[in-house]
ChimeraX commands (.cxc) that place a marker at each C-alpha (Angstrom):
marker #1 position 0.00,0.00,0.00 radius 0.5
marker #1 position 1.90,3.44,-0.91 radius 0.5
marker #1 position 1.56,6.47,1.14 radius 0.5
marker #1 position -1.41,7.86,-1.32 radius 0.5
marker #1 position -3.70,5.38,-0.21 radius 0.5
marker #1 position -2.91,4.57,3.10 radius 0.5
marker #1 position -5.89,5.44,4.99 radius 0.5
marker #1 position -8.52,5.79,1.91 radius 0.5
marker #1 position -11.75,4.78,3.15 radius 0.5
marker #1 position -13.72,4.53,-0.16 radius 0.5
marker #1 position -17.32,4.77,1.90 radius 0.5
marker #1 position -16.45,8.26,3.31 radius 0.5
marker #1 position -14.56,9.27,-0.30 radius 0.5
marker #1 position -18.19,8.51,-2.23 radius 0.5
marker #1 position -19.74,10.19,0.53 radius 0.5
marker #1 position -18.26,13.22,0.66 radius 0.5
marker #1 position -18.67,13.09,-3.56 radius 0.5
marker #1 position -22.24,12.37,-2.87 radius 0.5
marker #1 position -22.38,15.41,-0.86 radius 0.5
marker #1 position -22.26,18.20,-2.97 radius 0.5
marker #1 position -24.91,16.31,-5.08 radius 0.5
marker #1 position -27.64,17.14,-2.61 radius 0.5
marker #1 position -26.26,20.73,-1.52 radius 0.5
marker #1 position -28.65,22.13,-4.08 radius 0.5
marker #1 position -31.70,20.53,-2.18 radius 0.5
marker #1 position -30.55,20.37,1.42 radius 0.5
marker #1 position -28.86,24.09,1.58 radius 0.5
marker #1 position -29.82,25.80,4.99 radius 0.5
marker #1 position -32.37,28.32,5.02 radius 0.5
marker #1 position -30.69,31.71,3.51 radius 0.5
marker #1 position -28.08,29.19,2.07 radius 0.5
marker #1 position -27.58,30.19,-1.74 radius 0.5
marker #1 position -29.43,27.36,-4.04 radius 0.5
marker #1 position -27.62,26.82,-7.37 radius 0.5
marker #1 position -29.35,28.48,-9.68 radius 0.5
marker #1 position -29.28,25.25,-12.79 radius 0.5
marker #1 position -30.12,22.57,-10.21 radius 0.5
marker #1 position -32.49,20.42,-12.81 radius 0.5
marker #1 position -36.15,19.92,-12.60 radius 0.5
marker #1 position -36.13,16.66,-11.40 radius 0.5
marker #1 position -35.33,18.61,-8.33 radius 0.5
marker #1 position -38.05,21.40,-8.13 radius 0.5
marker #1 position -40.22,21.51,-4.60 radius 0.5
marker #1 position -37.24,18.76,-3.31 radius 0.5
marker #1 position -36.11,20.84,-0.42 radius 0.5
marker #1 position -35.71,20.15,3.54 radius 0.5
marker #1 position -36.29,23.41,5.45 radius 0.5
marker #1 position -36.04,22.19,9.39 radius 0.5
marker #1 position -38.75,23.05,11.08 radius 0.5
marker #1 position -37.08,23.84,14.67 radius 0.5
marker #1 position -38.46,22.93,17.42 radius 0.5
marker #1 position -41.85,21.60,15.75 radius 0.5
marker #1 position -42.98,18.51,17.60 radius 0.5
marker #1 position -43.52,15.28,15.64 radius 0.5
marker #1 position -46.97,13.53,15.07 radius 0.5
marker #1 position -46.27,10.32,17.61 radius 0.5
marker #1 position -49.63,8.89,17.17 radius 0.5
marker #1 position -48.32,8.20,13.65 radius 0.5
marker #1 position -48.92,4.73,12.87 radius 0.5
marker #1 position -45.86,2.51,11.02 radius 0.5
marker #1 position -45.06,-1.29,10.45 radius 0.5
marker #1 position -42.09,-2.34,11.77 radius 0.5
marker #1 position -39.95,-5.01,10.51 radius 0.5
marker #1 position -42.22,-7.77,12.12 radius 0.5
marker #1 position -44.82,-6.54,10.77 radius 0.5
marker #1 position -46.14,-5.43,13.90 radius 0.5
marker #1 position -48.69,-1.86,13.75 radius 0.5
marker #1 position -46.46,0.69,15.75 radius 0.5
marker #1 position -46.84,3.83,16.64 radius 0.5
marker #1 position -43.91,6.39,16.42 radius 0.5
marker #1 position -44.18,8.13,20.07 radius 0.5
marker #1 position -43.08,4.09,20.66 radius 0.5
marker #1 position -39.76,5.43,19.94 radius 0.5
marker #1 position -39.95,8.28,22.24 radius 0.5
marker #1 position -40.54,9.70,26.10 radius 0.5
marker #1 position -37.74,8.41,27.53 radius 0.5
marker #1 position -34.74,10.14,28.30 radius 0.5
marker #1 position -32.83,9.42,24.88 radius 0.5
marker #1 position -32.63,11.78,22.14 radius 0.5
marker #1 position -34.02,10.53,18.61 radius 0.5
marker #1 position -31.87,10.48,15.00 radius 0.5
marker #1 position -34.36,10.25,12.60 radius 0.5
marker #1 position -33.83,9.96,9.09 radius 0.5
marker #1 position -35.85,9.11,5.52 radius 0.5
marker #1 position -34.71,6.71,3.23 radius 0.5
marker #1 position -36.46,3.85,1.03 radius 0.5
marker #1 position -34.78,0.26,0.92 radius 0.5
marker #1 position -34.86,0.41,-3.16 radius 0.5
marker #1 position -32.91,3.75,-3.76 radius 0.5
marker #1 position -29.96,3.32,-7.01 radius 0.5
marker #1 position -27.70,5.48,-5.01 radius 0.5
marker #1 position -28.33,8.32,-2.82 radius 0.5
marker #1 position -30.08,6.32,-0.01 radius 0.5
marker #1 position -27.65,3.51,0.23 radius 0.5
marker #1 position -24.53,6.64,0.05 radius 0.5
marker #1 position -26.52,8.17,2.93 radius 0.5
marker #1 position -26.30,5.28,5.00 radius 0.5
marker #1 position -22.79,4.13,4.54 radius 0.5
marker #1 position -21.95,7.56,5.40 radius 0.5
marker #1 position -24.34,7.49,8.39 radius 0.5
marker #1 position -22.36,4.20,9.19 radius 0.5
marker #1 position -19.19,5.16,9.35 radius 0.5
marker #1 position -19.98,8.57,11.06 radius 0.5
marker #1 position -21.01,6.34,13.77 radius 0.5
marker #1 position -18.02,3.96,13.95 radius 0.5
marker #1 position -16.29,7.34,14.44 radius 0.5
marker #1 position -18.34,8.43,16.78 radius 0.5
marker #1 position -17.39,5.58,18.92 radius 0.5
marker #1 position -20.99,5.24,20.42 radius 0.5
marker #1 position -23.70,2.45,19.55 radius 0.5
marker #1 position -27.31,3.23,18.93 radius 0.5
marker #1 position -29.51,2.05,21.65 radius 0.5
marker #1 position -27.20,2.84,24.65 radius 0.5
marker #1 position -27.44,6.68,24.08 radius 0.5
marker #1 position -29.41,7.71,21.55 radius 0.5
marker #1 position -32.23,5.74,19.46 radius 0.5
marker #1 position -32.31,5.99,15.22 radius 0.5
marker #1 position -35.89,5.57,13.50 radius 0.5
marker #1 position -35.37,4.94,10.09 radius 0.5
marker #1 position -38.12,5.60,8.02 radius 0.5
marker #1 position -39.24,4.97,4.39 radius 0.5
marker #1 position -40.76,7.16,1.91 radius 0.5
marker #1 position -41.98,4.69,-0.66 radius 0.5
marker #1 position -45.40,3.00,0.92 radius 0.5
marker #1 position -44.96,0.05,-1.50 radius 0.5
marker #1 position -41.70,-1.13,0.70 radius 0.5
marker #1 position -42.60,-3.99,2.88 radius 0.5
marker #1 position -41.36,-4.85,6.87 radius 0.5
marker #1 position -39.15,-7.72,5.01 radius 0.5
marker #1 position -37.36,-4.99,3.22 radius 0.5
marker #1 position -36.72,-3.05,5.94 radius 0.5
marker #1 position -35.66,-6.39,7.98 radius 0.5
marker #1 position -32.98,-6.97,5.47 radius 0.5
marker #1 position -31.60,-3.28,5.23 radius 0.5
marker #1 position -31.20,-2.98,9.06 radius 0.5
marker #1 position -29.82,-6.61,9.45 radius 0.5
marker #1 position -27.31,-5.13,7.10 radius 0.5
marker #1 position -26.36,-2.19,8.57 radius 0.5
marker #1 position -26.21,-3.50,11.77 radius 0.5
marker #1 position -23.61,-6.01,10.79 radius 0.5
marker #1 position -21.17,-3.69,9.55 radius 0.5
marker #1 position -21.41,-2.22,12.93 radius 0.5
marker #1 position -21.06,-5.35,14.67 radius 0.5
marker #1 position -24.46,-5.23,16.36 radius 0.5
marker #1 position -25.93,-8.15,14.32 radius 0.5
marker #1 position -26.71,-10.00,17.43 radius 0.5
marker #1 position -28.76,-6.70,18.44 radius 0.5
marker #1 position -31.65,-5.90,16.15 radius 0.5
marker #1 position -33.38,-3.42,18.54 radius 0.5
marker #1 position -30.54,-1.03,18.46 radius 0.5
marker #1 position -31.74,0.33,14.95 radius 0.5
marker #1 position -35.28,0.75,13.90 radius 0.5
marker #1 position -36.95,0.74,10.35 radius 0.5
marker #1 position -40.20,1.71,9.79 radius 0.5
marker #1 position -42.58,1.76,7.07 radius 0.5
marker #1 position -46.07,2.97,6.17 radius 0.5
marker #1 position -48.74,4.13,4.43 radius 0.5
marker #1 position -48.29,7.63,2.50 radius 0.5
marker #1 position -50.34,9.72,4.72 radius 0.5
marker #1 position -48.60,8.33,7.89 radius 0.5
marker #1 position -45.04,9.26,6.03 radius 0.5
marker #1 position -45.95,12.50,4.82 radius 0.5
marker #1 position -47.68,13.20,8.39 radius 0.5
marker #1 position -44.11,13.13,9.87 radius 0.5
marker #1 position -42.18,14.69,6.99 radius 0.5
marker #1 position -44.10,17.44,6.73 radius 0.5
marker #1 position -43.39,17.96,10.32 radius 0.5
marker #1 position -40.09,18.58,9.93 radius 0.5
marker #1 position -39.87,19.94,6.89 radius 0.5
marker #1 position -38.61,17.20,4.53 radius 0.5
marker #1 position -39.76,17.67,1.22 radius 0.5
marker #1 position -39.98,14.77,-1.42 radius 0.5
marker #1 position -41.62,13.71,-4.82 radius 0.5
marker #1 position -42.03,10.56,-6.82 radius 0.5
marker #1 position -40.99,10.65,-10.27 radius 0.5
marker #1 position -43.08,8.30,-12.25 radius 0.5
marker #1 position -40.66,8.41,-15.46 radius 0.5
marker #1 position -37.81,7.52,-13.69 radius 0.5
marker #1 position -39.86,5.41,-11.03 radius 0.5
marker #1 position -37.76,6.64,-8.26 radius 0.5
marker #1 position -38.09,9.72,-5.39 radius 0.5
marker #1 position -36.64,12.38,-5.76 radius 0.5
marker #1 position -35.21,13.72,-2.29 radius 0.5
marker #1 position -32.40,14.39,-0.62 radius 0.5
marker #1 position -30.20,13.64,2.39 radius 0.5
marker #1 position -30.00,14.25,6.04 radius 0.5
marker #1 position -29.95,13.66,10.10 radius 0.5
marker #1 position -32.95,15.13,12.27 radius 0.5
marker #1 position -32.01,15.03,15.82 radius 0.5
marker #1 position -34.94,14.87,17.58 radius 0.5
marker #1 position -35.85,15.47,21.40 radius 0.5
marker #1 position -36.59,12.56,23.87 radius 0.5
marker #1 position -39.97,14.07,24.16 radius 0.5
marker #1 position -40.37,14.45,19.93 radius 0.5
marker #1 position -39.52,18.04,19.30 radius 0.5
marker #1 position -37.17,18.82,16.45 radius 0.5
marker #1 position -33.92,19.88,17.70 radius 0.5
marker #1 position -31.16,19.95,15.12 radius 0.5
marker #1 position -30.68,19.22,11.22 radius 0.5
marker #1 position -27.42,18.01,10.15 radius 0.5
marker #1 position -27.13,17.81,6.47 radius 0.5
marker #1 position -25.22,15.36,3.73 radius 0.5
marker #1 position -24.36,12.15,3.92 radius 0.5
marker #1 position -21.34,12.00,6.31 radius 0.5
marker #1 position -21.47,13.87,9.44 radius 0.5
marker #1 position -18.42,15.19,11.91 radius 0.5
marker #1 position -18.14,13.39,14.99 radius 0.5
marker #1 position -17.78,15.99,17.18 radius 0.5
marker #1 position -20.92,17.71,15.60 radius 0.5
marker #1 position -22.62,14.86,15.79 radius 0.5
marker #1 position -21.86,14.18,19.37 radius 0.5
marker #1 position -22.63,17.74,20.63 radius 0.5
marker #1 position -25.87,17.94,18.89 radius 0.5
marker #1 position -27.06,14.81,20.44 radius 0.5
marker #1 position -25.54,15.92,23.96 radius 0.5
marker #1 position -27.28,19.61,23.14 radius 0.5
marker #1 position -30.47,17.33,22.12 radius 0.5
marker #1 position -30.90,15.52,25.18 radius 0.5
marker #1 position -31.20,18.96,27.27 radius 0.5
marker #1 position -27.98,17.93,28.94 radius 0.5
marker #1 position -28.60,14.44,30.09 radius 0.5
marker #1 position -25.90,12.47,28.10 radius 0.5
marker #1 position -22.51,13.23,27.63 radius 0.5
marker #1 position -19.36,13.27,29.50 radius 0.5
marker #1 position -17.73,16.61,31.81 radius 0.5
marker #1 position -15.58,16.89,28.82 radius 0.5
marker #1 position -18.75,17.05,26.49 radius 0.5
marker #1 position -20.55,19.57,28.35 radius 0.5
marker #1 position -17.81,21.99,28.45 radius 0.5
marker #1 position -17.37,21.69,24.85 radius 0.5
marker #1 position -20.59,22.24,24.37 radius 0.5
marker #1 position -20.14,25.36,27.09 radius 0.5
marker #1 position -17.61,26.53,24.46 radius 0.5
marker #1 position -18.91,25.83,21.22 radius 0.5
marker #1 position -22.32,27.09,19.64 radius 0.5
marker #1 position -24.29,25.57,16.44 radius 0.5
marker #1 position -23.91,27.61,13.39 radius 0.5
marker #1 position -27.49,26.96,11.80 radius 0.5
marker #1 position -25.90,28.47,8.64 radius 0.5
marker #1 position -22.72,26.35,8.07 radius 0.5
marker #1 position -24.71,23.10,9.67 radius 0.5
marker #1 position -22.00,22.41,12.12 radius 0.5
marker #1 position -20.96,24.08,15.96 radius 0.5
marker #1 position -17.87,26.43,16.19 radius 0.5
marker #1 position -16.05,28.37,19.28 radius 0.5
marker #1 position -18.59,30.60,20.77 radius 0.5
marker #1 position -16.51,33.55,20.78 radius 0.5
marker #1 position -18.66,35.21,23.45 radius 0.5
marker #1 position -18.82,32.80,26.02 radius 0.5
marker #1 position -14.70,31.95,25.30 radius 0.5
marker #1 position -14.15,35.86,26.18 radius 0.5
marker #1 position -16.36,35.85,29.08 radius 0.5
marker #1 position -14.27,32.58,30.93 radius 0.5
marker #1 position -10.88,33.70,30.12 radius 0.5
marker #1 position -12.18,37.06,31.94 radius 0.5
marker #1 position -13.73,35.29,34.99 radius 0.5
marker #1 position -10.58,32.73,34.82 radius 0.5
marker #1 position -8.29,36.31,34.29 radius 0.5
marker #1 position -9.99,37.96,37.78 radius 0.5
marker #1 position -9.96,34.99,39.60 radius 0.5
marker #1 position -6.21,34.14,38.82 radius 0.5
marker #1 position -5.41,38.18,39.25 radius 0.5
marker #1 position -7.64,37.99,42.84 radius 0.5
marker #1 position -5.61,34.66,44.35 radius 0.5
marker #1 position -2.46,36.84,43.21 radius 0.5
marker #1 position -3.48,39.81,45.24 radius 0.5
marker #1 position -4.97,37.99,48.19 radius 0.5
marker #1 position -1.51,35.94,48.42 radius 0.5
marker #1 position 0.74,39.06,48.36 radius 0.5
marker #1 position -1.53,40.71,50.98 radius 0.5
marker #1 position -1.28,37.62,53.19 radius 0.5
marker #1 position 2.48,37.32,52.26 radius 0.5
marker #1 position 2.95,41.12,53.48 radius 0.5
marker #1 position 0.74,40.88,56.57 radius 0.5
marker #1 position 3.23,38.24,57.51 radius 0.5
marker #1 position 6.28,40.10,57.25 radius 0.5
marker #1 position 4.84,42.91,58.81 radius 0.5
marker #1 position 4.10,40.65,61.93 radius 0.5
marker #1 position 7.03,39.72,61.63 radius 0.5
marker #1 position 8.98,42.86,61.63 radius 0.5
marker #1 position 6.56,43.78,64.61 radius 0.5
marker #1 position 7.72,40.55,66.54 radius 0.5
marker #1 position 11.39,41.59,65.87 radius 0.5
marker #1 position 10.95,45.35,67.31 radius 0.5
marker #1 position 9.22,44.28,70.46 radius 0.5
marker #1 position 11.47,41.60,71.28 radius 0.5
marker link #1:1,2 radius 0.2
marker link #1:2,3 radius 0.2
marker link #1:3,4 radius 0.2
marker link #1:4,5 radius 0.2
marker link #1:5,6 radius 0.2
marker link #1:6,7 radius 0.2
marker link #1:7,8 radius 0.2
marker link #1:8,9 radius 0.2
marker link #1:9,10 radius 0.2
marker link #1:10,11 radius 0.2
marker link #1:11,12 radius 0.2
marker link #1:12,13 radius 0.2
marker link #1:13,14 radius 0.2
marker link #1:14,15 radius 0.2
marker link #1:15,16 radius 0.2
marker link #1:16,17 radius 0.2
marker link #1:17,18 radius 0.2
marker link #1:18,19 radius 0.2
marker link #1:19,20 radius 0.2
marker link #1:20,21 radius 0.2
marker link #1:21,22 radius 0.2
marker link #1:22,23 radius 0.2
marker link #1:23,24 radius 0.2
marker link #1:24,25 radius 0.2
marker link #1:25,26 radius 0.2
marker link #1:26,27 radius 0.2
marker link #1:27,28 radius 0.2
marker link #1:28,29 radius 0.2
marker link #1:29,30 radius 0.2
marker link #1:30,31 radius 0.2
marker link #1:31,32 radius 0.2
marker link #1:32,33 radius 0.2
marker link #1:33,34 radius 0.2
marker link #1:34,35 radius 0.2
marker link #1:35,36 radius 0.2
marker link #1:36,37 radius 0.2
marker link #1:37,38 radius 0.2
marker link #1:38,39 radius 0.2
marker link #1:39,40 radius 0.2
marker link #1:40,41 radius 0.2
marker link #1:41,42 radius 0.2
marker link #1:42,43 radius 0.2
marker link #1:43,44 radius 0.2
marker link #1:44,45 radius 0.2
marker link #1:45,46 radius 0.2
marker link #1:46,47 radius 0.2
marker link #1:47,48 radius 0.2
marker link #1:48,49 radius 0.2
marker link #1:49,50 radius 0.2
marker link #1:50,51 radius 0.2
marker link #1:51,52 radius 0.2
marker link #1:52,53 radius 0.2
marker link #1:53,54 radius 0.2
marker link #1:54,55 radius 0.2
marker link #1:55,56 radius 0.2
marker link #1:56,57 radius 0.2
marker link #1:57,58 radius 0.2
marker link #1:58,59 radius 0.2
marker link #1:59,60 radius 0.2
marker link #1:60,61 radius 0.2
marker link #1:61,62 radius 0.2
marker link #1:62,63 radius 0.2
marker link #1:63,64 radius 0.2
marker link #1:64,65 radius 0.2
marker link #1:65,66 radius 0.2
marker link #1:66,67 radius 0.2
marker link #1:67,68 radius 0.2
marker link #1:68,69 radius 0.2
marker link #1:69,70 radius 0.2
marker link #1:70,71 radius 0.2
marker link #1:71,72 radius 0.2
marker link #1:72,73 radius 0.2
marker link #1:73,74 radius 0.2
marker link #1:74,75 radius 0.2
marker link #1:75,76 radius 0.2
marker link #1:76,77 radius 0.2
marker link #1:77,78 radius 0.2
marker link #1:78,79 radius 0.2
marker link #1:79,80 radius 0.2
marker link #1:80,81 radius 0.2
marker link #1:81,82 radius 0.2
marker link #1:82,83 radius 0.2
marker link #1:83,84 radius 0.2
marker link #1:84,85 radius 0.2
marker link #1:85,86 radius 0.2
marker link #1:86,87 radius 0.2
marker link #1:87,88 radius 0.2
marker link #1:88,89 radius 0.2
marker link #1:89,90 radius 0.2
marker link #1:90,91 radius 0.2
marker link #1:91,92 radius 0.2
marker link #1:92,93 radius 0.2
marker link #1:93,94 radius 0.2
marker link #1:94,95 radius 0.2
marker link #1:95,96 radius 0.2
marker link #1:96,97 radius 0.2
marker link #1:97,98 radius 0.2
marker link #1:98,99 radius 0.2
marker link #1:99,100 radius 0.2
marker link #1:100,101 radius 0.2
marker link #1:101,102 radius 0.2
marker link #1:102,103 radius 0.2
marker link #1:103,104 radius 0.2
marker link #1:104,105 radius 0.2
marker link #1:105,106 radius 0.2
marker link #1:106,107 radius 0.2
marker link #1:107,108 radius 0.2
marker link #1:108,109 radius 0.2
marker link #1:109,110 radius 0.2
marker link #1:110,111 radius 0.2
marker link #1:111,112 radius 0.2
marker link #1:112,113 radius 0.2
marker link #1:113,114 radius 0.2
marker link #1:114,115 radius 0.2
marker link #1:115,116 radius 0.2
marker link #1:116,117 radius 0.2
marker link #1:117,118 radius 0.2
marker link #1:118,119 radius 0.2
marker link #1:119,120 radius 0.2
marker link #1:120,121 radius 0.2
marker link #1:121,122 radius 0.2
marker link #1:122,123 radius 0.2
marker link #1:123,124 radius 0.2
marker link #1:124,125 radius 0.2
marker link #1:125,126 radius 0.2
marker link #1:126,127 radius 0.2
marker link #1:127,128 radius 0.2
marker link #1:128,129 radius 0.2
marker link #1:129,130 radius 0.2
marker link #1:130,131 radius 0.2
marker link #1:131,132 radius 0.2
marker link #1:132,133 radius 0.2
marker link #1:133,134 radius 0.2
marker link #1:134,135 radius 0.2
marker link #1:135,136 radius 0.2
marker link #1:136,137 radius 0.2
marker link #1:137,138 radius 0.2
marker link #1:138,139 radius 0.2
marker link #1:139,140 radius 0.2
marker link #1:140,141 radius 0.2
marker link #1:141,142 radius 0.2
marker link #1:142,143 radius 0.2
marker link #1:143,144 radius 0.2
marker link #1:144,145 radius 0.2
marker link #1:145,146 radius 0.2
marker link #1:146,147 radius 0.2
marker link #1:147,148 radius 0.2
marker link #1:148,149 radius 0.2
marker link #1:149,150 radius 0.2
marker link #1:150,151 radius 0.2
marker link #1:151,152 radius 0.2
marker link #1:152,153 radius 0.2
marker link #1:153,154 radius 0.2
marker link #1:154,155 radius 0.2
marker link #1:155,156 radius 0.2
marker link #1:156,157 radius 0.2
marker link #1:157,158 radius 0.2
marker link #1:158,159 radius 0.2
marker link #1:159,160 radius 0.2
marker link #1:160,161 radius 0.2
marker link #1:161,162 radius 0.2
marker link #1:162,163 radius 0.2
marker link #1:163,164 radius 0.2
marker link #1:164,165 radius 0.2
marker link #1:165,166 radius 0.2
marker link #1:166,167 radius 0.2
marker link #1:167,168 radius 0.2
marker link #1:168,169 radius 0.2
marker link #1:169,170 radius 0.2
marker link #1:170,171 radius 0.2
marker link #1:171,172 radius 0.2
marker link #1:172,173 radius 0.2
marker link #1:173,174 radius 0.2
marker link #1:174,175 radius 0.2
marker link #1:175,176 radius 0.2
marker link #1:176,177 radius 0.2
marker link #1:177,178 radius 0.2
marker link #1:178,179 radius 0.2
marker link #1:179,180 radius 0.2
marker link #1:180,181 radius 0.2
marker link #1:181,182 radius 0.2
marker link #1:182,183 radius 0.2
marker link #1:183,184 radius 0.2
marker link #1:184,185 radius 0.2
marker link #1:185,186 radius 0.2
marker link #1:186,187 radius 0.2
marker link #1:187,188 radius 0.2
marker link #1:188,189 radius 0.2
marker link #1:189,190 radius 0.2
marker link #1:190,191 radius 0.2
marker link #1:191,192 radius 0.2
marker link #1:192,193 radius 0.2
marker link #1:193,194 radius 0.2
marker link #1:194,195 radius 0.2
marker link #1:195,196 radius 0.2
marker link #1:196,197 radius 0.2
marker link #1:197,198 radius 0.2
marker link #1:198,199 radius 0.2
marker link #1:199,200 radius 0.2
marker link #1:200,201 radius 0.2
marker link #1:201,202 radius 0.2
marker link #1:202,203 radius 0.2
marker link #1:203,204 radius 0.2
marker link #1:204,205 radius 0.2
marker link #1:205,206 radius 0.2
marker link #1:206,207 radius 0.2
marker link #1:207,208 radius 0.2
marker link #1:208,209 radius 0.2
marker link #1:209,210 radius 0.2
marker link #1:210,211 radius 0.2
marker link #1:211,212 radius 0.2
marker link #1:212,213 radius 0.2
marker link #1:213,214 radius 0.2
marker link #1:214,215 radius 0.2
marker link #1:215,216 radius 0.2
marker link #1:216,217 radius 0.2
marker link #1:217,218 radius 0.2
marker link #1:218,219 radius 0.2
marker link #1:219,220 radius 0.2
marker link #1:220,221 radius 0.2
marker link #1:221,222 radius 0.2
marker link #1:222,223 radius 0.2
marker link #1:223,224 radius 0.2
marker link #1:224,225 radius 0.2
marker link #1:225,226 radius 0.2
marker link #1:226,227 radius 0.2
marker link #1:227,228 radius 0.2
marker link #1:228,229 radius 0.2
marker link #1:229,230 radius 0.2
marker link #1:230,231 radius 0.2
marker link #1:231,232 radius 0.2
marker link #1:232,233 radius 0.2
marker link #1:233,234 radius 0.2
marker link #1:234,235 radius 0.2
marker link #1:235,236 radius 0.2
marker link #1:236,237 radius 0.2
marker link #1:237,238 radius 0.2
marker link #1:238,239 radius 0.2
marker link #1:239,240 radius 0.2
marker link #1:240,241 radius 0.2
marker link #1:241,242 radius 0.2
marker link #1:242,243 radius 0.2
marker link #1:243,244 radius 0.2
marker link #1:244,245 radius 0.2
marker link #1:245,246 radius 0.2
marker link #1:246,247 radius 0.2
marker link #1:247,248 radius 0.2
marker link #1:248,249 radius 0.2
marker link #1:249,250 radius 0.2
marker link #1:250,251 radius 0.2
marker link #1:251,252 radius 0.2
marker link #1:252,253 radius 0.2
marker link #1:253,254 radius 0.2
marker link #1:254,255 radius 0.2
marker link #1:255,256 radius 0.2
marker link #1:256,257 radius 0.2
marker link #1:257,258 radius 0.2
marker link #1:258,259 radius 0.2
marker link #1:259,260 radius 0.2
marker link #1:260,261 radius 0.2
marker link #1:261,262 radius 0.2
marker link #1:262,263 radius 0.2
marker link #1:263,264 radius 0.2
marker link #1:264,265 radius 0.2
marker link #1:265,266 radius 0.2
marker link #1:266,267 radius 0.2
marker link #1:267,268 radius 0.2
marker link #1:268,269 radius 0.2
marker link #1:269,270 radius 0.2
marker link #1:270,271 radius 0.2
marker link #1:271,272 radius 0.2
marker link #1:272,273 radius 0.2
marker link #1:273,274 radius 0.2
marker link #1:274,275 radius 0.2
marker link #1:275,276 radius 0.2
marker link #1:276,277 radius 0.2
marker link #1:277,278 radius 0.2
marker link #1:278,279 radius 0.2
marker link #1:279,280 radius 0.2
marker link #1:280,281 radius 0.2
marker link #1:281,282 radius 0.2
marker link #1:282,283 radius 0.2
marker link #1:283,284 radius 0.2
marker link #1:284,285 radius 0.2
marker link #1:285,286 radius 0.2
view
């Protein structure tokens, strides 16, 4: 192996390829669209709905078969990554997930212990055997074969689908020519009690955004010390889909650090000088 391709990982190569395909559709709000995006594409958009609260009396099958509905997934004190897919996609879906995948290998965390995914898909033809199969895959490449509850797939009938897309502001179409849907790609992080929190978009996703938006989603209640005061010290840039330094907050704890530090300076040289001056007292009187 020469030194050009140590370390290629041809999953998060594609997906970062696959990436600026669906910039056009799943640009942030104020985000500049390209302008010759083609009209397969027209109405395909996802415009996050913040803090919009899901419809959990929507009803799905999930891969038994079994009539669930989605506030199943929900109420405890896990946050939620939702995302849409459909088990026959030619590319985008099956880029999506690989990158999904190996965001969460880097992430280092499984699904289930911290955080639940509902995957759910947009074509109401798919069956609970399709789904079955799909997660059964992806599980496996995460080792979690042996764990099928980890990862959930859902599917449904179009009003149910739509019902929760709509909700957060996923936009998709069916083209009949090409007898595919036309949508694109993302994460919604979703609150333990089913209010949209975050919208990470593409098809591979940082690990430290990805950790701080599900630490930021749970209101707190996962994480590590170290992941709260990165959180403390970095904000989410709705515009650039990611969190950088909050400048602010930086400033204001180097201050309080600055007078603190500058205060246990001053209090030591006062002690330090009403000491000698005791002592110089001590030394006249004797």
């Amino acid at each position: 192996m020469t030194s050009l391709t140590r370390g290629f990982h041809p999953t998060r190569f594609v997906a970062t390829v696959a990436a600026a395909a669906v910039m056009a559709s799943s640009a942030p709000a104020g985000a500049q669209l390209l302008e010759d995006a083609p009209a397969e594409l027209e109405g395909v958009t996802i415009t996050p709905k913040l803090d919009a609260m899901l419809p959990l009396d929507a009803t799905f099958r999930d891969e038994s078969g079994t009539t669930v509905a989605l506030g199943r997934y929900f109420g405890g004190e896990k946050p939620v990554i939702l995302n849409f897919v459909y088990f026959n996609c030619p590319m985008l879906c099956n880029v999506f997930l690989d990158g999904f995948v190996a965001s969460l290998e880097d992430l280092g965390k499984a699904p289930g212990d911290e955080f639940e995914i509902v995957t759910i898909s947009m074509d109401p033809r798919e069956t609970p055997e399709e789904a079955a199969i799909k997660r059964d895959h992806l599980l496996g490449k995460l080792g979690l074969e042996d764990a099928p509850e980890r990862w959930h797939f859902l599917t449904g009938a179009e009003p149910e689908i739509r019902k929760v897309a709509d909700a957060v502001g996923f936009t998709y179409r069916f083209d009949e020519r090409r007898n595919e849907y036309m949508h694109s790609a993302g994460l919604f992080l979703v609150t333990p009690d089913g209010r949209l929190s975050r919208f990470l978009s593409g098809v591979s996703f940082d690990p430290t955004t990805l950790r701080l938006s599900l630490v930021e989603t749970s209101d707190g209640k996962i994480g590590t010390a170290a992941d709260q005061f990165l959180l403390f010290c970095f904000a989410y840039d709705h515009a650039a889909g990611k969190y950088g330094p909050a400048a602010v907050k930086i400033m204001r704890m180097f201050a309080a650090l600055t007078v603190l530090v500058v205060g246990a300076f001053l209090s030591m040289n006062m002690r330090r000088e009403s000491v000698r001056k005791n002592a110089v007292s001590l030394g006249a009187q004797s």
